[in-house]
C-alpha positions as CSV (number, residue, x, y, z in Angstrom):
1,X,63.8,100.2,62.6
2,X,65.7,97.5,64.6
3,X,64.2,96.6,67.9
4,X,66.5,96.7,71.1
5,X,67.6,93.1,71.4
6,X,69.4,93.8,67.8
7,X,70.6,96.8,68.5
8,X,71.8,95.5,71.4
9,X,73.6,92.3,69.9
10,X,74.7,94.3,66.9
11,X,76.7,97.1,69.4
12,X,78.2,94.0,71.4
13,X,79.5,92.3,68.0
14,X,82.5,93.4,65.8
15,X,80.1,95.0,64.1
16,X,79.3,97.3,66.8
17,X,83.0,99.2,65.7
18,X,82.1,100.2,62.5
19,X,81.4,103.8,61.5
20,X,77.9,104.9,62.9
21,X,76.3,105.6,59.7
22,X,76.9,102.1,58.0
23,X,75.8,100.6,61.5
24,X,72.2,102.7,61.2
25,X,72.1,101.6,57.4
26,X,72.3,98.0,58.3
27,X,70.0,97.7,60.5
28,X,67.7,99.5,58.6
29,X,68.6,97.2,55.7
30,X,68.3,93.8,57.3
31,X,65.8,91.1,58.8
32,X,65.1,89.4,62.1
33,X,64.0,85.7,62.0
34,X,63.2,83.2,64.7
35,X,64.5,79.1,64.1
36,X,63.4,76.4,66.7
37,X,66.0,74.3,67.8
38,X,67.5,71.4,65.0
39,X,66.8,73.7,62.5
40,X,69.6,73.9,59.0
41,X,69.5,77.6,58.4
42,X,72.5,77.0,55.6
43,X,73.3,73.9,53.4
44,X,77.1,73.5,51.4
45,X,77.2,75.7,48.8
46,X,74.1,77.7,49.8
47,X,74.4,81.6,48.4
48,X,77.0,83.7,50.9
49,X,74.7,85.5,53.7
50,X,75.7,86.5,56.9
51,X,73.3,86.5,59.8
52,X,74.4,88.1,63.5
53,X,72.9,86.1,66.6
54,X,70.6,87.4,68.7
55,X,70.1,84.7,70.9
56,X,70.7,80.8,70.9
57,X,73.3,78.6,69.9
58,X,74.3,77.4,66.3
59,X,76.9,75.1,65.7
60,X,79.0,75.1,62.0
61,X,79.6,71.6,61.0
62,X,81.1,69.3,58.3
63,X,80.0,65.8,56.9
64,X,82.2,63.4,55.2
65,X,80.6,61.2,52.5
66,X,79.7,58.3,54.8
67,X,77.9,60.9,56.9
68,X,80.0,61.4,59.9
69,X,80.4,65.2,60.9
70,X,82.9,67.3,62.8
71,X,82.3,70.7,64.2
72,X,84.4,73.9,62.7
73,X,82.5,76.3,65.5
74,X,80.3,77.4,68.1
75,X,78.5,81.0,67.5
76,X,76.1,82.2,70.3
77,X,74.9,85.7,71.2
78,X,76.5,88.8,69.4
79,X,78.4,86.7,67.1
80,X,78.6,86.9,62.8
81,X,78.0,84.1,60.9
82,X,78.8,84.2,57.4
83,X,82.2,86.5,56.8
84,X,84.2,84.1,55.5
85,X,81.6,83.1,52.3
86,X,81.1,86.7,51.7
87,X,84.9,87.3,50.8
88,X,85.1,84.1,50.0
89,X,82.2,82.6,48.2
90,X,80.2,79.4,49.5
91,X,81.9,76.9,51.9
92,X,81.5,73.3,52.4
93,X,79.8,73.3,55.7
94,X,76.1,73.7,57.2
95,X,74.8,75.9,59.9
96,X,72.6,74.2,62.7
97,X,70.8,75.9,65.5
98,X,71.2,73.5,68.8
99,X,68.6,76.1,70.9
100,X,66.1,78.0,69.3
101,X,67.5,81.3,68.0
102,X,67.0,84.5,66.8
103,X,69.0,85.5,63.8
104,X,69.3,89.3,62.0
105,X,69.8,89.2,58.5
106,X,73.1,91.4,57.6
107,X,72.4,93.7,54.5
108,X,75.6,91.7,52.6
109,X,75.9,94.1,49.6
110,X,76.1,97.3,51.6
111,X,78.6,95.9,54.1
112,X,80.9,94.5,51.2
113,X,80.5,98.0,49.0
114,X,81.4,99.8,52.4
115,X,84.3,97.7,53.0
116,X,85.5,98.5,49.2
117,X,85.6,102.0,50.0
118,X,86.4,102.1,53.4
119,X,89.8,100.4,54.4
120,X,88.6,101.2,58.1
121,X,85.6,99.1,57.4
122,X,87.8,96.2,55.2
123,X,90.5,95.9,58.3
124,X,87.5,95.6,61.0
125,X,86.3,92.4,58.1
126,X,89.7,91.0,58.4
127,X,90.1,91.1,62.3
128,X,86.7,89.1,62.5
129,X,88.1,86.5,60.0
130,X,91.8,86.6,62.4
131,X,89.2,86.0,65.1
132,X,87.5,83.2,63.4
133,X,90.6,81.1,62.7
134,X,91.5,81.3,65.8
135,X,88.4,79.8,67.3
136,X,88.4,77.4,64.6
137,X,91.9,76.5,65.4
138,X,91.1,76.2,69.1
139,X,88.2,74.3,68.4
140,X,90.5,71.9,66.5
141,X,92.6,71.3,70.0
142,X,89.8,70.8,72.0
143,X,88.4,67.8,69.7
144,X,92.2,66.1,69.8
145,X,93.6,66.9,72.7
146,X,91.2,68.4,75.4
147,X,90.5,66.9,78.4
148,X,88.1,63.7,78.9
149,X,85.5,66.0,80.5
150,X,86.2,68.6,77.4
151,X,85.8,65.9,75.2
152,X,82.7,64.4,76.8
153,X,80.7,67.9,76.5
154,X,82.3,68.3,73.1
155,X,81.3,65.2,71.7
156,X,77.7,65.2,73.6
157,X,76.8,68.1,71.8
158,X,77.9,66.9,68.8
159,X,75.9,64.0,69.0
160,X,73.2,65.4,70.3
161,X,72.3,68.0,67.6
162,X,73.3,65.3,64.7
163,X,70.5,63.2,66.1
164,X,68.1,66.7,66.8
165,X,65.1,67.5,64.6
166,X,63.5,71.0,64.3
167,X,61.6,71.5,67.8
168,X,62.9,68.1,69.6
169,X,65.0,67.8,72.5
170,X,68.4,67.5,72.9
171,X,69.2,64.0,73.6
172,X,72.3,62.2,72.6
173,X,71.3,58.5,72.7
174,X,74.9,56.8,73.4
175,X,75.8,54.7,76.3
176,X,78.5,54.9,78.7
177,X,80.9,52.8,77.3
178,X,80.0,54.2,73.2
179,X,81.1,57.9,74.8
180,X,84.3,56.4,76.5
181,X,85.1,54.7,73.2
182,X,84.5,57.8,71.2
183,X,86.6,60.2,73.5
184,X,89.6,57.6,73.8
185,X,88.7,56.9,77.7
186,X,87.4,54.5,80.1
187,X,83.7,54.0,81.1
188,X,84.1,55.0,84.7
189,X,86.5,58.2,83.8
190,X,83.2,59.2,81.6
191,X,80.9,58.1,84.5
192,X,82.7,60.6,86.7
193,X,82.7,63.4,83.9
194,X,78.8,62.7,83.6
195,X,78.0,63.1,87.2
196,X,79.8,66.4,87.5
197,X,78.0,67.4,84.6
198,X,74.5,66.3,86.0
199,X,74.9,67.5,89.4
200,X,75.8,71.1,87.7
201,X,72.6,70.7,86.4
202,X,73.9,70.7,82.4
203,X,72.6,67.2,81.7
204,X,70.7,64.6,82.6
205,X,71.5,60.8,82.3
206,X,69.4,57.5,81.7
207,X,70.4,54.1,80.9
208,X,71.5,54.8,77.0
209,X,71.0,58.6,76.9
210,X,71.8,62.1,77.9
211,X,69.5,64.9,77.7
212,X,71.5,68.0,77.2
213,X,69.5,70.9,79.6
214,X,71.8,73.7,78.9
215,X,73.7,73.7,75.8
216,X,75.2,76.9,76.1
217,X,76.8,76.0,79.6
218,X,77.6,72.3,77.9
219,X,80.2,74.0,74.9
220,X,81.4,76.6,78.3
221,X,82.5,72.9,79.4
222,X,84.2,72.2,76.3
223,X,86.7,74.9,76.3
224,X,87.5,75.4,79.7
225,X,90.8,75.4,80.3
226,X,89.5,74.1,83.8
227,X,87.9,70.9,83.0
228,X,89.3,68.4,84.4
């Protein structure tokens, strides 16, 4: 049997709307597993799984061929990872944990066979993939045309767990003047986005780096509608 934390994160997620029977049968059919932080818990073209988060922060990311990446998303606690490549096979993107996380493995074949047979169950499938573009498509704003403090915690955290490796800290190594340039600013517009951030206790700042304290409350900065 599931223990409460899964129980709990599974009744908080999309999931938690799905007939009570096929919620008791998947969490009698799945599996919880820990990651430490910069771990790659799915690779392009890895076989569709879904996993729902327990705790922690993962962020869904693609790389071009000269190695550059660009998030797609952001999933944290009580949210699904995975819907998309069960419906529609494997995607070209990985799946990187930024804190350590727990992750419960979703029992893919029965929730696909119940969604066959249940339209109920198929419609709930589709709302979380509504959902998902969404995010995606706000996620595509932020990075072009959020604000310069938006952009700052968007594109620290980006850099920041591109650089990670499992267990390290989260430390984007970029000065001033490289995050101005990469956020289409000027150094002492960024200066003044850092020191908000540091004094809210998110980051801290040295010469040609920022350690990133609280990721979670770092990607709250990048979407709020009131950064300034």
């Amino acid at each position: 049997m599931a223990d409460q934390e899964v129980e709990d994160a599974l009744r908080r997620s999309f999931l938690g709307g799905l007939p009570r029977e096929l919620v008791e049968d998947l969490l009698a059919g799945g599996q919880r597993t820990d990651y430490p932080a910069g771990s790659t818990i799915y690779r392009e073209g890895s076989a569709p799984r879904a996993e729902l988060v327990i705790r922690g922060l993962l962020r869904v990311f693609m790389s071009s061929p000269e190695g550059r990446q660009v998030t797609v998303r952001y999933a944290r606690e009580a949210d699904v990872l995975g819907i998309a490549v069960i419906i529609g096979g494997p995607a070209n993107v990985r799946v990187q944990t930024i804190s350590d996380s727990s992750l419960f493995r979703i029992d893919v074949r029965r929730l696909v066979d119940a969604a066959r047979g249940d339209g109920r169950i198929a419609w709930a499938l589709a709302e979380e993939l509504n959902r998902r573009l969404y995010d995606t498509l706000q996620q595509t704003a932020v990075n072009a045309f959020g604000s310069v403090r938006q952009r700052v915690a968007a594109h620290l955290l980006d850099l920041a767990s591109a650089q990670q490796h499992p267990q390290d800290r989260l430390v984007a190594r970029v000065t001033q003047q490289e995050l101005a340039d990469a956020v289409g600013s000027v150094r002492e517009v960024v200066a003044r986005a850092l020191r908000a951030l540091r004094v809210a206790g998110v980051v801290a700042t040295g010469p040609d780096s920022v350690l990133i304290l609280d990721p979670a409350r770092l990607h709250d900065e990048s979407w709020s509608t009131d950064a300034g």
